[in-house]
C-alpha positions as CSV (number, residue, x, y, z in Angstrom):
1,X,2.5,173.6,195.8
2,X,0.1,175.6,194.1
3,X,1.1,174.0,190.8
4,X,0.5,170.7,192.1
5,X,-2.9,171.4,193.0
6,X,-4.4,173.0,189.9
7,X,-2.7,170.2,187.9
8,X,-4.6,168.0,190.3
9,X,-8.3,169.8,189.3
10,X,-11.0,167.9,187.4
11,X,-11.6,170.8,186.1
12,X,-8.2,171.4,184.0
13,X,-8.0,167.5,183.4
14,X,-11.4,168.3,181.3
15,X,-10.1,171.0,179.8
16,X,-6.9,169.7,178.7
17,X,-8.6,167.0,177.2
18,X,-11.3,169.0,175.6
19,X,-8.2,171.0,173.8
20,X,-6.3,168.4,172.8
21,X,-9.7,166.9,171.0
22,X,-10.4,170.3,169.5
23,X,-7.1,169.7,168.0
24,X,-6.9,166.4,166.9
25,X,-10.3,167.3,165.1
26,X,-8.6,170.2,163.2
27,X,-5.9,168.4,162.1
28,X,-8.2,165.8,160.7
29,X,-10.3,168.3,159.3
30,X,-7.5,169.3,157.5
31,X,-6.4,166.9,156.0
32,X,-9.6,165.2,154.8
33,X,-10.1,168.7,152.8
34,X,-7.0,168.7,150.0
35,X,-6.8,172.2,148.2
36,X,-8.5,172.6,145.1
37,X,-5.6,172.8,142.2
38,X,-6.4,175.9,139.9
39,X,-4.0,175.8,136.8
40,X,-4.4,178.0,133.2
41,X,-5.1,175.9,129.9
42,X,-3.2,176.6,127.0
43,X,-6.3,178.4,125.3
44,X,-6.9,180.7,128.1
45,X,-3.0,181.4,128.1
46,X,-3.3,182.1,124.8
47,X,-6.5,184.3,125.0
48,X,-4.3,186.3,128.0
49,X,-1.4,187.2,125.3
50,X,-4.3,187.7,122.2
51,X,-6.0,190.3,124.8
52,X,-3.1,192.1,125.9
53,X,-1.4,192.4,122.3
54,X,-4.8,193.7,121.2
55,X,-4.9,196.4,124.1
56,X,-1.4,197.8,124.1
57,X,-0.7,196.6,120.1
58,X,2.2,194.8,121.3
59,X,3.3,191.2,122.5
60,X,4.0,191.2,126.4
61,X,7.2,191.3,127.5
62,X,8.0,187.9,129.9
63,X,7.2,189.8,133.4
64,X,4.3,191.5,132.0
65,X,3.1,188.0,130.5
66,X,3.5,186.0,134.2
67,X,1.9,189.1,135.8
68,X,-1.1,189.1,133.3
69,X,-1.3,185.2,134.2
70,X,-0.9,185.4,138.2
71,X,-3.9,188.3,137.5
72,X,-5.7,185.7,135.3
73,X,-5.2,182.9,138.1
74,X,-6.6,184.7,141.2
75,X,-9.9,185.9,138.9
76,X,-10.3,182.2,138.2
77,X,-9.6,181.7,141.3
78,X,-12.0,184.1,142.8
79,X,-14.5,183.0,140.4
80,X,-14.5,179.4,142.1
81,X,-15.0,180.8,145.5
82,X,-18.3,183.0,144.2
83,X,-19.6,179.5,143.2
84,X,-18.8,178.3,146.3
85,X,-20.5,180.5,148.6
86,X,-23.5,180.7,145.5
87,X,-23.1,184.4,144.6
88,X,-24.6,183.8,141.2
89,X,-27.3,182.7,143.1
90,X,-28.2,185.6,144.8
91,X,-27.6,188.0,141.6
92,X,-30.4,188.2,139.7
93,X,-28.6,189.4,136.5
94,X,-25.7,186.6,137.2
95,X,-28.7,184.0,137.4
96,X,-30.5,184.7,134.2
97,X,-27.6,184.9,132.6
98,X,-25.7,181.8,133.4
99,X,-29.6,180.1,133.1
100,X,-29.8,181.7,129.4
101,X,-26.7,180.6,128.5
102,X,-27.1,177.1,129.1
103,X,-30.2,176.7,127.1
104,X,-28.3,178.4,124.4
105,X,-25.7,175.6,125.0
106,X,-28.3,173.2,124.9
107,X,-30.0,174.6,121.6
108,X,-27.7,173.8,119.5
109,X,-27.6,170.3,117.6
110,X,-24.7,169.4,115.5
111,X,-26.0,170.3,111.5
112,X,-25.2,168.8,108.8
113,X,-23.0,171.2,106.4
114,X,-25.9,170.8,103.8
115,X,-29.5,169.8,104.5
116,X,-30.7,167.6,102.1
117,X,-33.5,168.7,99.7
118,X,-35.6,165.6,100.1
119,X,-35.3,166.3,103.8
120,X,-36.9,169.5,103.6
121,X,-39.5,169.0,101.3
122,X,-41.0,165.9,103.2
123,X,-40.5,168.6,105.9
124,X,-42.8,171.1,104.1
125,X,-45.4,168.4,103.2
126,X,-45.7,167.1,106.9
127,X,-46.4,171.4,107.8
128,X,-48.1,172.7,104.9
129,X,-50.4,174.1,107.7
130,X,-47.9,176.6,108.5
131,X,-47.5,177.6,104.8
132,X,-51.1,177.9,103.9
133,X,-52.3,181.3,102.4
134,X,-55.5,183.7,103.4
135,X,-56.4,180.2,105.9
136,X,-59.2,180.1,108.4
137,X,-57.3,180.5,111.6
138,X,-57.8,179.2,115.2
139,X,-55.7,180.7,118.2
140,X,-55.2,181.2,121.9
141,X,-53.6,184.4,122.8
142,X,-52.6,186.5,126.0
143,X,-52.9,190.0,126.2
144,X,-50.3,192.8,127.7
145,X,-51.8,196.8,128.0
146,X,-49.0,198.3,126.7
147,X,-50.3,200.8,130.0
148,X,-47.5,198.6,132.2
149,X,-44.2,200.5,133.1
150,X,-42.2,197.7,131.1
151,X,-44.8,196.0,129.0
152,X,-42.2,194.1,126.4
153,X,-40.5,193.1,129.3
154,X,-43.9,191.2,131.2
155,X,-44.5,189.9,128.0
156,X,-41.5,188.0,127.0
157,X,-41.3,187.1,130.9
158,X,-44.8,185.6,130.7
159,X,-43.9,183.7,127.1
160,X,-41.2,182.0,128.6
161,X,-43.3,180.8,131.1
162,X,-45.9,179.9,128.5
163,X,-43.0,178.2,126.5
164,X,-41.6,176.0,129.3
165,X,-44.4,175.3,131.5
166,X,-47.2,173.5,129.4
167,X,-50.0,175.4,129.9
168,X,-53.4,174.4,129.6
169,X,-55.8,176.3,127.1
170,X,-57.7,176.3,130.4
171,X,-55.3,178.4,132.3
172,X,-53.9,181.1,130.2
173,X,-56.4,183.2,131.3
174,X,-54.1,183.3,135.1
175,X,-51.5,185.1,132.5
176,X,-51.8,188.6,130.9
177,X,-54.4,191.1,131.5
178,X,-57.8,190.4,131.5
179,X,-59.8,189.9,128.0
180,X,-63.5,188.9,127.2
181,X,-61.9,185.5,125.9
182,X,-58.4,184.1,125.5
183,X,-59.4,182.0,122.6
184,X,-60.4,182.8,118.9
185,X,-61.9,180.1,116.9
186,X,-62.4,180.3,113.2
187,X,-61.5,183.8,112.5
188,X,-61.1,184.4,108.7
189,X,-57.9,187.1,107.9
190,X,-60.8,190.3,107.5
191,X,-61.8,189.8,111.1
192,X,-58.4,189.3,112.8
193,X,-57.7,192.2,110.5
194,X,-60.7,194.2,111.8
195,X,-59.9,193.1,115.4
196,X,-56.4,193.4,115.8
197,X,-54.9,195.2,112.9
198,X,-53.5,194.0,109.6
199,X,-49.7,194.1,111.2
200,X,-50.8,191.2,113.8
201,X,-52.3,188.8,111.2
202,X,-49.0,189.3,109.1
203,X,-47.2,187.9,112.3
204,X,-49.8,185.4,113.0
205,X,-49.8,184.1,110.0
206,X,-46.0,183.3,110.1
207,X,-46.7,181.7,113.9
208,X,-46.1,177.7,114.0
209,X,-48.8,175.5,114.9
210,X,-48.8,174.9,118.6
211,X,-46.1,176.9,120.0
212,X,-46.2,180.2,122.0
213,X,-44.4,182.9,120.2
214,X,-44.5,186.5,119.9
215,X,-44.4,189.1,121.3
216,X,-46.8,190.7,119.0
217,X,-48.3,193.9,118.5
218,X,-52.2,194.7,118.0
219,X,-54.7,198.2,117.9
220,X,-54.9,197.0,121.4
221,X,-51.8,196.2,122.8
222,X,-49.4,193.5,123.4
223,X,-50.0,189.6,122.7
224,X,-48.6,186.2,123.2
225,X,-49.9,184.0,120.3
226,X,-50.1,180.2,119.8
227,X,-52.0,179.3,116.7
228,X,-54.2,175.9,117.1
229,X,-55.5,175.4,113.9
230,X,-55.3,176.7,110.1
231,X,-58.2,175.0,107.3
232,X,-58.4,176.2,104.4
233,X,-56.4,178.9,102.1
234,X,-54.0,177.6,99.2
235,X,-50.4,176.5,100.3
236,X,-47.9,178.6,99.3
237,X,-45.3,177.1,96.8
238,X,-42.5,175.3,98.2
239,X,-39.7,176.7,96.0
240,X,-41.0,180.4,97.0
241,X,-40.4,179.7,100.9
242,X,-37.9,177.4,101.1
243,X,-35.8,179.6,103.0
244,X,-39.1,179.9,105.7
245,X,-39.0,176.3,105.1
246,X,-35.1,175.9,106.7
247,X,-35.8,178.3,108.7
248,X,-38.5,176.6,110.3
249,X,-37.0,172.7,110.1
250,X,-34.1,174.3,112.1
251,X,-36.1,175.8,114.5
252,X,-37.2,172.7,115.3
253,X,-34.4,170.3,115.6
254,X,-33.2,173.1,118.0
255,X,-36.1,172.7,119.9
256,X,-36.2,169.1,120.2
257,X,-32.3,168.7,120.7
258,X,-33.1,171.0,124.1
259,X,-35.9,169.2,125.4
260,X,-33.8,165.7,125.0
261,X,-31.3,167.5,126.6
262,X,-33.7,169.0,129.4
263,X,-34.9,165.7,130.5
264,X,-31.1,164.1,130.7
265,X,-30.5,166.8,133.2
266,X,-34.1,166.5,134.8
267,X,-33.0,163.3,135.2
268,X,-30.1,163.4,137.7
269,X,-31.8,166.1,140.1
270,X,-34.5,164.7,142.6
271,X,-37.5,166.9,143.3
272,X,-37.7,167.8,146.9
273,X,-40.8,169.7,146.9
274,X,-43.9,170.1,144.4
275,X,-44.7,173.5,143.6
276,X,-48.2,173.6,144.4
């Protein structure tokens, strides 16, 4: 009798219902999410074997080999999940250094085994600026007091920044320490010799036209250099810095197979916000 009426309650109609929903749902939800399959490639089953035969100076035996494998599997494994609930976001270390490592990635254009002479001597001609000797120079720079806890490590923080964020001669004076002027026009080698030391216009005078490099070191401190302008001064010799010559041409393929690369991937992420 007393069965009869609780059966007969609204109240356990709803909640029957309510349960066999709650079920139905999880059973759907289920199914509509398949596992993800996790399996070992043949080079990472080989790089297993390589690094235990180098630890133990040995080949593994065929239960030390599927153990080393099963060990292998739940790291990759557990190496999914992190992504999954963003744990290389949160690590600051992890973050860089996934971030670093893709630009290396990125940085690296497929070279030819031999660069062709003609190449690199129309290469030289279109940048004899960069090769000129005892020029009149023109630069913008930003200054670090080597007085900072880690100054190095503000500095090449801050040229990254310069780098990648096209910054206007107008405001690198936000970055760096504060100087009279971030700009020096004109400046023949005894005065940047006289101002900042005969070390920094050795450096300086190896710097590429407008591109933020360094860091470099002064009688003052620390600086971020990009030179704007060299007149004058005889061009050094083409066959006595060729090697600056590759150096440089290389340099800048790398740089320009990045930023092609950089705006394919700008390109398939939307900008939700402006940074102000």
């Amino acid at each position: 009798m007393i069965l009869h009426r609780i059966i007969q309650e609204p109240l356990v109609h709803f909640l029957g219902v309510a349960l066999l929903v709650y079920w139905f749902q999880g059973a759907i939800g289920s199914e509509a999410a398949p596992k993800k399959n996790l399996n070992l490639s043949v080079k990472e089953t080989a790089h297993v074997k390589a690094v235990w035969s180098s630890n133990l100076e040995r080949a593994p035996r065929p239960a030390e080999l599927n153990a080393a494998l099963r060990k292998q599997l739940l790291d990759k494994m557990l190496f999914e999940e992190a992504l999954r609930l963003g744990l290389h976001r949160e690590d600051n270390a992890m973050y860089e250094t996934l971030v670093q490592r893709v630009k290396q990635l990125y940085q690296i254009p497929i070279l030819p085994p031999k660069i062709d002479d003609d190449l690199l001597y129309r290469y030289y001609q279109e940048h004899h600026d960069n090769y000129r000797q005892q020029a009149i120079t023109s630069f913008s720079h930003v200054f670090i007091s080597i007085e900072h806890q880690h100054p190095f490590a503000q500095a090449n923080a801050i040229l990254k920044l310069l780098q990648e964020g096209n910054v206007s001669s107008a405001d690198i004076g936000q970055f760096g320490d504060m100087i009279a002027s971030n700009n020096v026009s004109d400046a023949t080698q005894q005065r940047i010799e006289t101002d900042f030391g005969k070390s920094f216009y050795t450096q300086v005078s190896r710097f590429k036209k407008g591109i933020w490099s360094g860091p470099v070191i002064s009688n003052v401190g620390i600086h971020l250099v990009k030179v704007k302008a060299r007149d004058g001064g005889e061009i050094l010799p083409y066959e006595t810095i060729k090697d600056i010559v590759i150096s440089d041409y290389i340099a800048d393929l790398k740089r320009q197979y990045f930023h092609k690369k950089l705006q394919h991937i700008r390109a398939q992420y939307g900008v939700v916000k402006e940074i102000e």
